[in-house]
VMD Tcl script that draws the C-alpha trace (Angstrom):
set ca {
  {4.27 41.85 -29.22}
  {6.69 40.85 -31.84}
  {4.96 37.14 -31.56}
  {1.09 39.05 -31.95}
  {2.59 41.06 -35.25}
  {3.96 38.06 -37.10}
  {0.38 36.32 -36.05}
  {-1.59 39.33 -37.81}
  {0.17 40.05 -40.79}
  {0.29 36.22 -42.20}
  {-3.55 35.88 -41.28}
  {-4.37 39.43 -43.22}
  {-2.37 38.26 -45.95}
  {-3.85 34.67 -46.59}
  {-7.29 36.52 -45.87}
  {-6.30 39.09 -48.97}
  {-5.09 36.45 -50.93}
  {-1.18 38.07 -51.16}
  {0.76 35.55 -49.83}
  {2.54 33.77 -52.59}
  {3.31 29.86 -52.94}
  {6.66 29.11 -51.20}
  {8.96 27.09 -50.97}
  {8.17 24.09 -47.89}
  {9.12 25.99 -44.88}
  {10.21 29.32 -46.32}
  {8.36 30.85 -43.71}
  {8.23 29.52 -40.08}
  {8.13 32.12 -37.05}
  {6.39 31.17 -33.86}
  {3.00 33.30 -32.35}
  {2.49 34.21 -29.46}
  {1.26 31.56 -26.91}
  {4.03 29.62 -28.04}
  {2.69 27.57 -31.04}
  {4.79 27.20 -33.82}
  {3.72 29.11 -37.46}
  {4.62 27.32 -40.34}
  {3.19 28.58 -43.72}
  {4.13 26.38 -46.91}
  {1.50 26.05 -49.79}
  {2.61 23.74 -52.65}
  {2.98 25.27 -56.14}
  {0.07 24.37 -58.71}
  {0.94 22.33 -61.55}
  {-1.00 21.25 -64.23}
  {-3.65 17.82 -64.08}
  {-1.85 16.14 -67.20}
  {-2.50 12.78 -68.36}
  {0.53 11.92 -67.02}
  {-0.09 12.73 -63.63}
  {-3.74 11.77 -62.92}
  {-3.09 8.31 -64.37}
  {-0.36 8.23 -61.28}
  {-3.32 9.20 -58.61}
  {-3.81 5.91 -56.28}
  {-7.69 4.38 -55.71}
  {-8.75 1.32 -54.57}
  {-8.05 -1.81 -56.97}
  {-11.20 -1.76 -59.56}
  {-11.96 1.91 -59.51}
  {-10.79 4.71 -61.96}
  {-9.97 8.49 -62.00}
  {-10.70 10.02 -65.23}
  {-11.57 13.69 -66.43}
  {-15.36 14.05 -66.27}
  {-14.85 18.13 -67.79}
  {-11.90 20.64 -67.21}
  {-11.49 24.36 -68.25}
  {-14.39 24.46 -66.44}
  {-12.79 27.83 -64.38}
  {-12.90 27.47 -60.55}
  {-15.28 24.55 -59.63}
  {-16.49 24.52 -56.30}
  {-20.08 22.89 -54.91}
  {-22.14 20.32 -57.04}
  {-25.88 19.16 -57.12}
  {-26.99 16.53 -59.57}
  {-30.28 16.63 -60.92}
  {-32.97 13.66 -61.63}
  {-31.76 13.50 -65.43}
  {-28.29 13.19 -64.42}
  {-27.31 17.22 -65.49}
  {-25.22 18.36 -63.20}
  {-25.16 21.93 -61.39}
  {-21.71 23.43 -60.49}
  {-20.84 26.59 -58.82}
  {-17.65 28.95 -59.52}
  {-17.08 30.86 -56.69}
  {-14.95 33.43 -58.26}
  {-17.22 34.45 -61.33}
  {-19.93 34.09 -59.19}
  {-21.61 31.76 -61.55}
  {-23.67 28.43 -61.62}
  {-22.83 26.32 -64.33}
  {-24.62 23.24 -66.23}
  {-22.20 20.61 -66.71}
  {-23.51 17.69 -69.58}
  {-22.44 14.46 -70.31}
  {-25.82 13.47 -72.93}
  {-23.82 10.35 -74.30}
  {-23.09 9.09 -70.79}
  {-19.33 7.83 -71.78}
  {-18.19 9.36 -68.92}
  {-16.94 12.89 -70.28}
  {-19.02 16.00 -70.70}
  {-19.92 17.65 -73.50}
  {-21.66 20.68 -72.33}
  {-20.20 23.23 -69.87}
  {-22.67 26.39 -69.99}
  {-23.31 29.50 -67.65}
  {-26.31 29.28 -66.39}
  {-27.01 31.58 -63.43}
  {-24.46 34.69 -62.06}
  {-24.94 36.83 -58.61}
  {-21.58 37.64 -56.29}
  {-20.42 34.57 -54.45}
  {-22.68 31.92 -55.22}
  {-21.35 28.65 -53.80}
  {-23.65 26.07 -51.93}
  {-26.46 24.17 -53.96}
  {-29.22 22.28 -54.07}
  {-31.88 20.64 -55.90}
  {-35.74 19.48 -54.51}
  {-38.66 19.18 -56.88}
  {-37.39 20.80 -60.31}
  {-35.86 23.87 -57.94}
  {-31.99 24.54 -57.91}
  {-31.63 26.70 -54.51}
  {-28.34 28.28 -54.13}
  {-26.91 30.23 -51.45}
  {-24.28 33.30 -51.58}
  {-22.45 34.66 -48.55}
  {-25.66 36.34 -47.08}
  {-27.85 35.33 -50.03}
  {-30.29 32.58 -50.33}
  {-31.60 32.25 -53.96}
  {-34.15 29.43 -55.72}
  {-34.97 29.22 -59.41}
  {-36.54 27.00 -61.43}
  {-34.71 24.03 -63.46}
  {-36.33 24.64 -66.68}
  {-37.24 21.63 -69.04}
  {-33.59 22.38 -71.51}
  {-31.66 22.62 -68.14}
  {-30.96 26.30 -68.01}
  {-32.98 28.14 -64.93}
  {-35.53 30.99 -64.55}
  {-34.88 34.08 -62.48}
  {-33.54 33.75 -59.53}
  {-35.71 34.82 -56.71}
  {-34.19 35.92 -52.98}
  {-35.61 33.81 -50.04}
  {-33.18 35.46 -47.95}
  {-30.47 38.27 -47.64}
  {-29.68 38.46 -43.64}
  {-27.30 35.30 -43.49}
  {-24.87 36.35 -41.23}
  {-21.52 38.71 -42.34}
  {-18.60 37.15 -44.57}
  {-15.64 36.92 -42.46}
  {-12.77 33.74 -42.61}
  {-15.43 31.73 -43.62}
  {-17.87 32.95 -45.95}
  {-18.66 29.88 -48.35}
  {-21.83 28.48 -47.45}
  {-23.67 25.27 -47.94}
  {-26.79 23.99 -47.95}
  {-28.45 20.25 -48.38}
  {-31.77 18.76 -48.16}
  {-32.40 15.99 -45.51}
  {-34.61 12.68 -46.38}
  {-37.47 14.64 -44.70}
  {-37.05 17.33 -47.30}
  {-35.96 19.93 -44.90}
  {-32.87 22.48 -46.19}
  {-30.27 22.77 -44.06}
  {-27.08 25.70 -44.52}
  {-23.79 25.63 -42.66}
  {-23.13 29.42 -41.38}
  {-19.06 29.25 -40.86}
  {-17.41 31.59 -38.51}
  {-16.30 34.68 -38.81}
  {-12.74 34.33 -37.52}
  {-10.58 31.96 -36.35}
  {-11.38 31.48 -32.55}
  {-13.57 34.41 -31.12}
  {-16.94 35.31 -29.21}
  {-18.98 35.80 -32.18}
  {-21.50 38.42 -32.12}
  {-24.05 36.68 -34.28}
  {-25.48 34.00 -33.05}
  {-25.69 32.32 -36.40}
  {-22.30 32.27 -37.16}
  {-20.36 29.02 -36.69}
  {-23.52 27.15 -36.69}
  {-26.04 24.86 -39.09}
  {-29.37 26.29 -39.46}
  {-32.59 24.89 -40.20}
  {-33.83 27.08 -43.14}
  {-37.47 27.53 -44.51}
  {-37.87 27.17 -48.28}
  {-40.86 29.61 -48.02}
  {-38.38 32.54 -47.06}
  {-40.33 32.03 -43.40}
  {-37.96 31.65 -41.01}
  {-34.65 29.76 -39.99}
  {-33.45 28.74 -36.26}
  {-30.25 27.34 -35.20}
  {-30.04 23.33 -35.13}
  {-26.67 23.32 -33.93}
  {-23.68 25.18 -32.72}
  {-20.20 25.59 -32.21}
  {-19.67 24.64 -35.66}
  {-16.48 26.05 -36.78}
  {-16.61 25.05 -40.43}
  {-18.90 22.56 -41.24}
  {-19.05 22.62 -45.13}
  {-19.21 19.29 -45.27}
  {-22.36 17.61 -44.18}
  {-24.67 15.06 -45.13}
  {-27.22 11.71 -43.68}
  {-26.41 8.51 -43.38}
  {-28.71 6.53 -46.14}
  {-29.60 3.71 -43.67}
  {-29.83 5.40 -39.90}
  {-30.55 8.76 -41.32}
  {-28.41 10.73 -38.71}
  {-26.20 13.80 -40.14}
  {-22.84 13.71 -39.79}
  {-20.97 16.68 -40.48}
  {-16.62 16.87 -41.44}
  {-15.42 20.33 -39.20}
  {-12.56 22.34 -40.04}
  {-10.24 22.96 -36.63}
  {-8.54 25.94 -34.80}
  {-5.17 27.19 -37.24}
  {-2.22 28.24 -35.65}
  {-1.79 25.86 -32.84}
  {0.45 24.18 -34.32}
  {1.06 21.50 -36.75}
  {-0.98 18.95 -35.18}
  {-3.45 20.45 -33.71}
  {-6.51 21.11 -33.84}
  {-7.62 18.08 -36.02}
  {-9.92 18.12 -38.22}
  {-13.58 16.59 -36.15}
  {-16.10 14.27 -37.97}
  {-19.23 14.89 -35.68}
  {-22.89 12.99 -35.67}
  {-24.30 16.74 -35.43}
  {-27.61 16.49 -32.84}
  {-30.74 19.28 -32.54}
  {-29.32 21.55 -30.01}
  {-25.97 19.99 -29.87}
  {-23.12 22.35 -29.10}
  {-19.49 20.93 -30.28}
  {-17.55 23.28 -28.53}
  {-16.10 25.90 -30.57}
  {-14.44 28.49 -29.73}
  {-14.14 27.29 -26.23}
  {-12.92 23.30 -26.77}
  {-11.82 21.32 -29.29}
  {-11.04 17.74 -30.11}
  {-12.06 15.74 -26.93}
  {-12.00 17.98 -24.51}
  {-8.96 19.94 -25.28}
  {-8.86 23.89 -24.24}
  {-7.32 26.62 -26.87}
  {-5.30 29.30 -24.71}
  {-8.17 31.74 -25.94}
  {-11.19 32.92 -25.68}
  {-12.45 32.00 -22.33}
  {-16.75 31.32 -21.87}
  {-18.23 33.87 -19.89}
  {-19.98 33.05 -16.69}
  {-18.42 29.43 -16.04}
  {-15.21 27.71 -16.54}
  {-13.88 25.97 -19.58}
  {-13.96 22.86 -17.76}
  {-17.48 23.32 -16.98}
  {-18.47 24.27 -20.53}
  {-16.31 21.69 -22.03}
  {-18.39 19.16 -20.09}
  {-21.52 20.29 -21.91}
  {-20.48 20.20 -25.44}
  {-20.85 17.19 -27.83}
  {-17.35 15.59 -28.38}
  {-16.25 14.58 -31.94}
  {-16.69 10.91 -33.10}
  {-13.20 10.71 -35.02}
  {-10.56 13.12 -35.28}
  {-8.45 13.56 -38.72}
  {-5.43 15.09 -39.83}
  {-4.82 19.37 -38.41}
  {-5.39 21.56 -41.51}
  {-6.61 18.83 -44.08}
  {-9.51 21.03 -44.50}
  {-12.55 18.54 -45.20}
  {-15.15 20.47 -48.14}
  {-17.07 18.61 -49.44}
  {-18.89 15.10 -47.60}
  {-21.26 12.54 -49.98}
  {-22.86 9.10 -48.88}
  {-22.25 6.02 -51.15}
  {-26.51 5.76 -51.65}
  {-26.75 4.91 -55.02}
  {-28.98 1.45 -55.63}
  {-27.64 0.52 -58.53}
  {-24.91 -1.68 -57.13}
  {-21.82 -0.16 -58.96}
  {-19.82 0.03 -56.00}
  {-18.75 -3.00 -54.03}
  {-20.64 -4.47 -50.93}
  {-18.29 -3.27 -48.37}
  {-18.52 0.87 -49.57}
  {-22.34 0.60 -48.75}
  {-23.50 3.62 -46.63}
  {-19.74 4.72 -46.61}
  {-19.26 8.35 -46.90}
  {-16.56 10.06 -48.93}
  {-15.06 13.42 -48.05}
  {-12.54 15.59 -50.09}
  {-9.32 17.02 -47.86}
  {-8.77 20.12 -49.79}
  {-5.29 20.74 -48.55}
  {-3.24 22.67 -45.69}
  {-1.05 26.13 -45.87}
  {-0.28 26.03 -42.09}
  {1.83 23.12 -41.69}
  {5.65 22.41 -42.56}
  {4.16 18.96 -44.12}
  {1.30 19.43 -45.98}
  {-2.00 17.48 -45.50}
  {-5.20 16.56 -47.21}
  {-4.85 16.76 -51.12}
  {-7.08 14.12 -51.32}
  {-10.22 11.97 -50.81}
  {-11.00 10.04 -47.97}
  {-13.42 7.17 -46.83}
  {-15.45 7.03 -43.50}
  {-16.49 3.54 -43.26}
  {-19.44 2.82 -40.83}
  {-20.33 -0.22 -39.66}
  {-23.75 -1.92 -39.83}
  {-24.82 -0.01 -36.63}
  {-24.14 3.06 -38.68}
  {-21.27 3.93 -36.51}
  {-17.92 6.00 -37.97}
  {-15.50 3.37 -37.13}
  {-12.05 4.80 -39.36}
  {-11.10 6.97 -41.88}
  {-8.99 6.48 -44.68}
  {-7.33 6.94 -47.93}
  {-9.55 6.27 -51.02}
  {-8.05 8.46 -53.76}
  {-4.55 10.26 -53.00}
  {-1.28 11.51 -55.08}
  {-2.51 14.92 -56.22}
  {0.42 15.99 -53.98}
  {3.77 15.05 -55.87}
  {7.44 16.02 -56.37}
  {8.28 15.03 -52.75}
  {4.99 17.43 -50.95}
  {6.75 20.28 -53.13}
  {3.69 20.34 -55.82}
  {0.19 20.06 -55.84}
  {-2.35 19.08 -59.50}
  {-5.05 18.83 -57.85}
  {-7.13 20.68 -54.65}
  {-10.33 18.66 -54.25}
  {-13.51 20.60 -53.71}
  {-17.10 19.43 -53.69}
  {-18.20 16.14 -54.11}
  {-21.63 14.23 -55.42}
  {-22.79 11.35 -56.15}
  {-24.01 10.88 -60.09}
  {-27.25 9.22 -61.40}
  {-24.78 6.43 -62.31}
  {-23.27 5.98 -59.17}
  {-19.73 7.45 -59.66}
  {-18.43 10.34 -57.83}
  {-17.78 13.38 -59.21}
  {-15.22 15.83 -57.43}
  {-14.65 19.15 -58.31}
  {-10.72 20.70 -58.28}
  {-11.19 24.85 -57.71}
  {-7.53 25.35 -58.28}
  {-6.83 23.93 -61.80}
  {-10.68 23.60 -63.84}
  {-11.13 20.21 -63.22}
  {-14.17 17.76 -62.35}
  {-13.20 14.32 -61.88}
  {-15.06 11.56 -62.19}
  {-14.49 8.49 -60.24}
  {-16.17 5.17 -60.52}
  {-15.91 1.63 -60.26}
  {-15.00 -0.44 -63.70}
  {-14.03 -3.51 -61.51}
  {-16.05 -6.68 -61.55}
  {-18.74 -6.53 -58.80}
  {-19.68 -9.72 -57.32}
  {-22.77 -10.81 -56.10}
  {-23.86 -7.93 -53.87}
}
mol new
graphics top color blue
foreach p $ca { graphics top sphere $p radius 0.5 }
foreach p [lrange $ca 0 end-1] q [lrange $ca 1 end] { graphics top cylinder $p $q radius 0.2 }
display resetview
């Protein structure tokens, strides 16, 4: 009991937002099952000068500031004209972010839409759609870059629980597609939309479930080339350090990937059991993950290098970069950074790794920087959004190309 108690109260409290930054390993306790709890979240300093010149990329690409004080970034879309859309979480609020002089820097951060909880965006001819927790809005991109009203396609999504951000992207087909998280850490859920990604009418029509046992999947996009959506899932906490790894899938119509009943390749969590079978037998029918990453990185946001205008080097083509917003549950923090999945001409994941890093500093004790959503801009850089400390980042490639 004592074990099930100490399990509770630091998931309530992280839930509720009352657990304070600590000190690494101020707090380790073990839960029942015997997996070890350890709880350390690195104190926020600030993005200075200082430090974000220290942050490590690739030889030939830059970090800069593309806009800060911009509150608590979270989700971006980038329009045609190269505006770009941003959504704050906390205020509720989507802002328009500027840069008209295209040096690299905005000029223009304005509030241009506010309902509870808006988060995942979107754009498809001259429409921003945006999605709350059980919300589904569109309005129109008007010709200054402000919107009209927002209208409600939908307002069933499924309940907020652990994971009530949602996103939503269009595929090359022009079909809109929103990741449902679950509810909870590992349970039955009772909503059969939960922990899934649905297919979603822009009409206000109709949705169905394109796949499931998705615990997380904020993170999602196509490859430019092959076209097939891959999607970055967040794992099972408190199974230790290591485990559950974050899973990079190639999500399939009518795939299941296992959740809450198996994780990783194959791998059974001591709870909950499927009903009706084995969890052998319903691990055998579940879609296994292409590449495993880091436990408790905690991939957001996921963008494909498409851009044709050649401002990246040969070898990032149809790469895709995904931000690793940063663990709480380990004694050695991971993520804090962005990483590349490099596939190879086949359009096959083949590795993951590093491609900006060193917003953790002071030995893991400090963090200036937890990386959010990511987009590609008109121009071809990356811009990342930091929801802890008002930053959006832009990253790009001042290196000499040669010929591509």
């Amino acid at each position: 009991m004592k074990g099930q108690y100490i399990f509770s109260s630091i998931t309530l409290a992280l839930l509720l937002g009352t657990l304070p930054s600590m000190a690494q390993n101020d707090y380790q306790n073990t839960v029942k099952d015997g997996f070890p709890v350890n709880v350390f979240k690195p104190q926020q300093v600030e993005a200075t000068d200082a430090r974000i010149a220290q942050l490590k990329a690739p030889a030939g690409f830059t970090v800069t500031k593309f806009a800060e004080k911009a509150g608590n970034p979270r989700m971006l879309a980038v329009a045609p004209n190269g505006d770009v859309y941003v959504s704050d979480r906390t205020k509720g609020t989507v802002m328009l972010v500027r840069d008209a002089n295209k040096d690299g820097k905005a000029e223009l951060i304005k509030d241009v839409a506010q309902k509870p909880d808006l988060h995942g965006l979107a754009i498809r001819d001259g429409k921003l759609y945006i999605a709350a927790i059980r919300d589904l809005y569109v309005a129109d991109i008007k010709g200054d870059g402000t919107l009209g009203d927002l209208k409600t396609l939908y307002s069933d999504l499924p309940d907020a629980g652990q994971h009530p951000n949602r996103t939503i992207h269009f595929s090359p087909d022009g079909k809109l597609y929103l990741s449902a998280g679950s509810s909870c850490n590992a349970c039955d859920e009772r909503n059969k939309e939960s922990a899934t990604l649905l297919q979603v009418s822009t009409d206000g029509s109709g949705r169905k479930v394109f796949a499931k046992g998705l615990r997380n999947t904020i993170g999602f996009g196509w490859h430019p080339r092959t076209k097939a959506l891959w999607g970055f899932d967040h794992g099972i906490d408190w199974l230790g350090d290591e485990d559950q790894r974050e899973e990079l899938n190639e999500i399939k119509e009518g795939s299941d990937y296992g959740w809450p009943y198996v994780y990783a390749n194959g791998k059974l969590p001591p709870h909950p059991q499927p009903a009706g079978e084995t969890p052998e037998q319903y691990a055998a029918k579940t879609t296994k993950p292409v590449q495993l990453y880091d436990a408790h990185a905690a991939p957001l946001g996921l963008v494909f290098n498409a851009s044709t205008t050649n401002n990246f080097p040969k070898e990032y083509q149809n790469d895709a970069f995904v931000t690793m917003h940063g663990s709480w549950n380990r004694a050695k923090p991971s993520g804090y950074k962005i990483v590349r999945v490099h596939f190879d001409e086949q359009g096959r994941a083949t590795s993951i790794e590093d491609f900006v890093s060193g917003w953790l500093v002071s030995n893991n004790k400090e963090q200036f920087g937890r990386v959010c959503g990511i987009a590609q801009h008109t121009d071809g850089s990356l811009l990342v959004t930091d929801d802890a400390n008002g930053v959006i980042y832009r990253v790009a490639y001042t290196g000499r190309l040669k010929a591509q």
